[in-house]
C-alpha positions in Angstrom: 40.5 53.4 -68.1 39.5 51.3 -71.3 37.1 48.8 -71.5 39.4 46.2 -71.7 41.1 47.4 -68.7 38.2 47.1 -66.8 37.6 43.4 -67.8 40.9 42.2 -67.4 40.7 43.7 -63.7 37.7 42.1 -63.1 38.7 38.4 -64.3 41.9 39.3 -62.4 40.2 39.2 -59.3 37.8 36.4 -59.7 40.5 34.2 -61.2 42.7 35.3 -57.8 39.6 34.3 -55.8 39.4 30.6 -57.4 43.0 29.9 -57.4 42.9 30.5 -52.7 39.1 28.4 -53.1 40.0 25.2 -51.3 35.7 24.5 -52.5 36.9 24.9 -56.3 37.1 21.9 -58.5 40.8 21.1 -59.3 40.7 21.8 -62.8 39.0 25.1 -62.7 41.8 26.3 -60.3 44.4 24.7 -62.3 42.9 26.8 -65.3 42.6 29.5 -63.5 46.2 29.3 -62.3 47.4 29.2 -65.9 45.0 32.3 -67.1 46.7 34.5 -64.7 49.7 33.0 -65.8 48.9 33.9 -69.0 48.0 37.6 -68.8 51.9 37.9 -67.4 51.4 41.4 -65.6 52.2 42.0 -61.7 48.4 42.0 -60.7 47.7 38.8 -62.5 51.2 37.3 -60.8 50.4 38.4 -58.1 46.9 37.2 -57.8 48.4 33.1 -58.8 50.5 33.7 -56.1 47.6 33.5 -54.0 47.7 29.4 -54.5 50.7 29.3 -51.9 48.2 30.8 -49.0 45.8 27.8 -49.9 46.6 24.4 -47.7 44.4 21.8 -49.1 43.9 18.3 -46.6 44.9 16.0 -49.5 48.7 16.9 -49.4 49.8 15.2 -52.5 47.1 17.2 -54.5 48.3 20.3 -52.5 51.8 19.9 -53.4 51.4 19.2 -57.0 49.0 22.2 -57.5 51.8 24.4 -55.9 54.8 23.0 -58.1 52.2 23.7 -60.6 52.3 27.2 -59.6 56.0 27.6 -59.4 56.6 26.2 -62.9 54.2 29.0 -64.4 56.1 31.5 -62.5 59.6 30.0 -63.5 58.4 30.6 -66.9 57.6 34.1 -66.3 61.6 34.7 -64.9 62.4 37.9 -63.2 58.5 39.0 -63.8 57.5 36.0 -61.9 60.1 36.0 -59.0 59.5 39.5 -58.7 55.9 39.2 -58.5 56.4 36.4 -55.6 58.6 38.5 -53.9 56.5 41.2 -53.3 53.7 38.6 -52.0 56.0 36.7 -49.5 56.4 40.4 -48.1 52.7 41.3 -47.3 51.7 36.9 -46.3 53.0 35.0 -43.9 53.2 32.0 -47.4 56.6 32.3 -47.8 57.7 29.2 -48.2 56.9 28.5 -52.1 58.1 31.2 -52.9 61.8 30.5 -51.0 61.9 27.2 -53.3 61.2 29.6 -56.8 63.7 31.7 -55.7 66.5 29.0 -54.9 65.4 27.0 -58.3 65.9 30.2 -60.5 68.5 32.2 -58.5 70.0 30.1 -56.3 70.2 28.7 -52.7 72.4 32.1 -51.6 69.9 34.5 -53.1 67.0 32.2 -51.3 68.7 33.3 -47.4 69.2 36.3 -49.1 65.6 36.9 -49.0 64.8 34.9 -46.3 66.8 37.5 -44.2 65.0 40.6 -45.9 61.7 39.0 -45.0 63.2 38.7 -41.3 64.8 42.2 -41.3 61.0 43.4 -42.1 59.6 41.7 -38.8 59.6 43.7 -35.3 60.5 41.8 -32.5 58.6 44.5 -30.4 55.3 42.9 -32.6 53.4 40.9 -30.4 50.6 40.3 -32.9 51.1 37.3 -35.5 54.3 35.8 -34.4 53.7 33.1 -36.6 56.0 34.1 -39.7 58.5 35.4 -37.5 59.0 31.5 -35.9 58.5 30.5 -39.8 61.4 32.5 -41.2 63.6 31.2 -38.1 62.5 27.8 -38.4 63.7 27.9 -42.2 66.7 29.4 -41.5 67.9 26.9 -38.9 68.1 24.7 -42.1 70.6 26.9 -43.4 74.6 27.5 -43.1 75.2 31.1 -44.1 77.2 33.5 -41.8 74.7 36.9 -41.9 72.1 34.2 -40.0 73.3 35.1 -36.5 73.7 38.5 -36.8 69.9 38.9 -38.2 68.3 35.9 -35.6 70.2 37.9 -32.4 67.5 40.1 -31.7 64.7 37.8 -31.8 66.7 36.4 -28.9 64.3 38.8 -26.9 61.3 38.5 -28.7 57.7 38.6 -26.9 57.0 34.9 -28.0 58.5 31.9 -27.0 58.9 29.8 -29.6 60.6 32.7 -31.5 62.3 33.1 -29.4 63.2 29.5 -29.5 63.2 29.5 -33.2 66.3 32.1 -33.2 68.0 30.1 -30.5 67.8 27.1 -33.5 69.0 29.5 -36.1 71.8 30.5 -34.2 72.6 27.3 -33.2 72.5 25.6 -36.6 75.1 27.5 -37.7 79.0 26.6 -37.9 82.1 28.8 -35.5 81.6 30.6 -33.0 79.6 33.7 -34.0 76.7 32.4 -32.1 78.6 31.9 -28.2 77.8 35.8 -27.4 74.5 36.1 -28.3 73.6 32.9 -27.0 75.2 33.7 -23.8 73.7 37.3 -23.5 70.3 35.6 -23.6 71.3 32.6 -21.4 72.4 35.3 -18.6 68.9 37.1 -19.4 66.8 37.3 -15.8 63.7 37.6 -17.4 64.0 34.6 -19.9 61.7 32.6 -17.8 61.2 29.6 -20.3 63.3 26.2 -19.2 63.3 24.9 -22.3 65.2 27.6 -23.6 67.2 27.9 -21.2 67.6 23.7 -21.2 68.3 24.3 -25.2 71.2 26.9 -24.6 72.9 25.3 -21.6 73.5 22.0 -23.7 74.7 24.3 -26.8 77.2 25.5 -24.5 78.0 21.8 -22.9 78.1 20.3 -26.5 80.2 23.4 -28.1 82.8 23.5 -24.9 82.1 28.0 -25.2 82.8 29.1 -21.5 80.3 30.5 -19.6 79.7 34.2 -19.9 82.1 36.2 -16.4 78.3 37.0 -15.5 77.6 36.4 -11.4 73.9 36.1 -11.7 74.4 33.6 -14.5 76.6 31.4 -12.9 74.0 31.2 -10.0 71.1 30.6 -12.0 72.1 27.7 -14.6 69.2 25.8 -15.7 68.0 22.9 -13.5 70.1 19.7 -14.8 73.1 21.9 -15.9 76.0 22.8 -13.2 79.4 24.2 -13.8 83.0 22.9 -14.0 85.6 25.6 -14.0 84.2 28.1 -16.9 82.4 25.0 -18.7 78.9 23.8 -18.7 78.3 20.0 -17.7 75.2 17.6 -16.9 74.8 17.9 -13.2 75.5 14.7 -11.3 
């Protein structure tokens, strides 16, 4: 390894350090954003991309440093995205990088990777559930029909408010793709959560899906729900 290489590596690093230092002065992370910028290789992209981990309490600042950060990558195109891809896929930061990839590619290849980034989470994981709620939460902003199919078995996920989060996803979305799944977890035993269960019984009320033939269901509805013929109503 050259000289140079070594140098580079090393400024690489300490610029990646400043750029995630919520204690740096403005300006030096600002310049320090537009070195890495500047060198244009996948370590130095990678290392700016650190900026979207960093949540500073002065959210104006916060947010303008981080457009910041998405304009230097915009200029760096498919180097750039690239580079913020493979960071949303190792931090839970994802989100800056969602609004790069919609601003250069579009808002389809945006759930596109939102439902990579989900297909990469276990719902057997029981350790940092946070992204997994983050990616669902996101989603449930978004109409695209491979949504339900890709929240359904986070349905059964360890953690309730992922398990809420897919419930939203599902939910959010237009037809009828979402009445089995929803139903399946509706009729699940061990769901022991009432607002879930609250949340999915007024889906199916507001929708007018019939209920699932399941006995056990049909038994069990969630306290403020009751039937009418095949129908989920408000209980009088």
């Amino acid at each position: 390894m050259a000289w140079y290489d070594i140098f580079t590596g090393n400024s690489i690093t300490k610029h990646g350090r400043r750029v995630a230092d919520r204690d740096a002065n403005q300006d030096d992370r600002l310049a320090s954003m537009r070195w890495l910028a500047d060198q244009g290789t996948p370590e130095a992209l990678s290392a700016l991309c650190k900026r979207f981990e960093l949540q500073l309490d002065h959210q104006i600042k916060d947010r303008n440093e981080k457009d910041e950060c998405i304009d230097l990558l915009v200029e760096k195109a498919g180097l750039g995205t690239e580079a913020a891809r493979d960071f949303a896929r190792r931090s839970a930061a994802f989100q800056n990088v969602i609004r790069l990839i919609e601003r250069v590619e579009g808002a389809s290849a945006a759930s596109a990777f939102l439902l990579e980034l989900l297909a990469g989470e276990s719902v057997d994981n029981e350790f940092k559930p946070e992204k997994k709620r983050n990616l669902l939460v996101t989603l449930a902003e978004r109409r695209d029909p491979r949504i339900v199919e890709a929240a359904a078995p986070f349905l059964l996920d360890f953690d309730e408010g992922v398990r809420h989060g897919a419930v939203e996803a599902i939910a959010a979305q237009e037809g009828d793709a979402g009445r089995d799944p929803l139903g399946q977890a509706l009729a699940q035993p061990r769901e022991e959560s009432t607002r879930i269960r609250g949340r999915v019984a007024e889906i199916f009320a507001t929708r007018r899906w019939p209920l699932p033939a399941d006995e056990w269901l049909r038994g069990h509805l969630p306290a403020g729900w009751a039937l009418s013929g095949d129908y989920v109503v408000v209980s009088r």
